[in-house]
Structure formats: structure tokens, C-alpha cells
C-alpha positions, 0 to 999 in steps of 0.5 A, a space after each residue: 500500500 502506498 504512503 498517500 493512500 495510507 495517511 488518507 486511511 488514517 485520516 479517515 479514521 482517527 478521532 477528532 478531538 474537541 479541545 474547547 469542550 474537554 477544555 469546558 468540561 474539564 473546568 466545570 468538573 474540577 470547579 465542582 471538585 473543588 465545590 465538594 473539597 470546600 464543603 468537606 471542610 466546612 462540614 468537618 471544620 463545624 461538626 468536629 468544632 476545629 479550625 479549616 486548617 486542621 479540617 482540610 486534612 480530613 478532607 483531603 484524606 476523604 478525597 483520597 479515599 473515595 478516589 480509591 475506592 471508586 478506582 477499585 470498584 472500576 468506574 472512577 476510569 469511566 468518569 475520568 474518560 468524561 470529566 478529563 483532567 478535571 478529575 485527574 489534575 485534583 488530588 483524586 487523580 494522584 490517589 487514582 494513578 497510585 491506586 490503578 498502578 497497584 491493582 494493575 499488579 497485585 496478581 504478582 504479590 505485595 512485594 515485587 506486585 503492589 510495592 514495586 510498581 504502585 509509584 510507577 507514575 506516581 513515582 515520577 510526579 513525587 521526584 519532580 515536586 521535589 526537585 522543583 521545591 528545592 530548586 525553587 526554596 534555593 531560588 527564594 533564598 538567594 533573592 530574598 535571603 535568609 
């Protein structure tokens, strides 16, 4: 088959992509995220009596858990296949990608299954902000001194 013909096959048949939508969808979907962290901690804050400080742990751990939960039940892949980076760019999509990577490998055991593959992508996203806060905390030292 020649070249041409091929790249017009291809071009037939590859999907189209509506970015302003994902765009759309993604903003309203993490708004609404974002909705549902601030009144975890409004209602943790009033119902345990601590500061929002103090009840924005609770939420996180609460956001956390639930985007496990809902990883391991299998349908948190099919919300994030509507809602975009809405849902991944939150803290859900951090536990997601932990959670999946290690059901992913949990047939080879909890050593050399789920221990050494659970930071596969996880891994990489903890070593940049890392690096990144060090390298920025350096930055503010030598601008701002001591």
C-alpha cells in the first residue's frame, strides 16, 4: 500500500478531538471538585468544632479515599474518560494513578506486585515536586535571603 493512500486511511479514521469542550468540561468538573473539597471542610471544620486548617486534612484524606475506592470498584476510569483532567489534575487523580498502578499488579504479590510498581507514575510526579521545591526554596533564598 502506498504512503498517500495510507495517511488518507488514517485520516479517515482517527478521532477528532474537541479541545474547547474537554477544555469546558474539564473546568466545570474540577470547579465542582473543588465545590465538594470546600464543603468537606466546612462540614468537618463545624461538626468536629476545629479550625479549616486542621479540617482540610480530613478532607483531603476523604478525597483520597473515595478516589480509591471508586478506582477499585472500576468506574472512577469511566468518569475520568468524561470529566478529563478535571478529575485527574485534583488530588483524586494522584490517589487514582497510585491506586490503578497497584491493582494493575497485585496478581504478582505485595512485594515485587503492589510495592514495586504502585509509584510507577506516581513515582515520577513525587521526584519532580521535589526537585522543583528545592530548586525553587534555593531560588527564594538567594533573592530574598535568609
Amino acid at each position: 500500500m502506498e504512503k498517500v493512500n495510507y495517511e488518507k486511511i488514517v485520516e479517515k479514521h482517527k478521532p477528532t478531538e474537541t479541545r474547547g469542550q474537554n477544555a469546558f468540561i474539564a473546568f466545570v468538573t474540577g470547579g465542582i471538585i473543588g465545590v465538594i473539597a470546600q464543603v468537606l471542610t466546612e462540614l468537618y471544620a463545624s461538626w468536629f468544632e476545629i479550625s479549616t486548617k486542621d479540617a482540610s486534612t480530613f478532607m483531603l484524606v476523604t478525597l483520597i479515599f473515595l478516589a480509591c475506592l471508586f478506582t477499585a470498584m472500576g468506574f472512577f476510569d469511566k468518569w475520568v474518560t468524561f470529566c478529563k483532567c478535571g478529575l485527574i489534575i485534583p488530588i483524586t487523580g494522584f490517589a487514582h494513578s497510585m491506586q490503578s498502578a497497584g491493582l494493575e499488579y497485585k496478581k504478582e504479590g505485595p512485594i515485587f506486585g503492589i510495592g514495586s510498581n504502585v509509584f510507577k507514575l506516581a513515582g515520577s510526579v513525587i521526584l519532580y515536586g521535589v526537585v522543583s521545591a528545592w530548586f525553587f526554596g534555593l531560588l527564594r533564598l538567594i533573592i530574598m535571603g535568609g
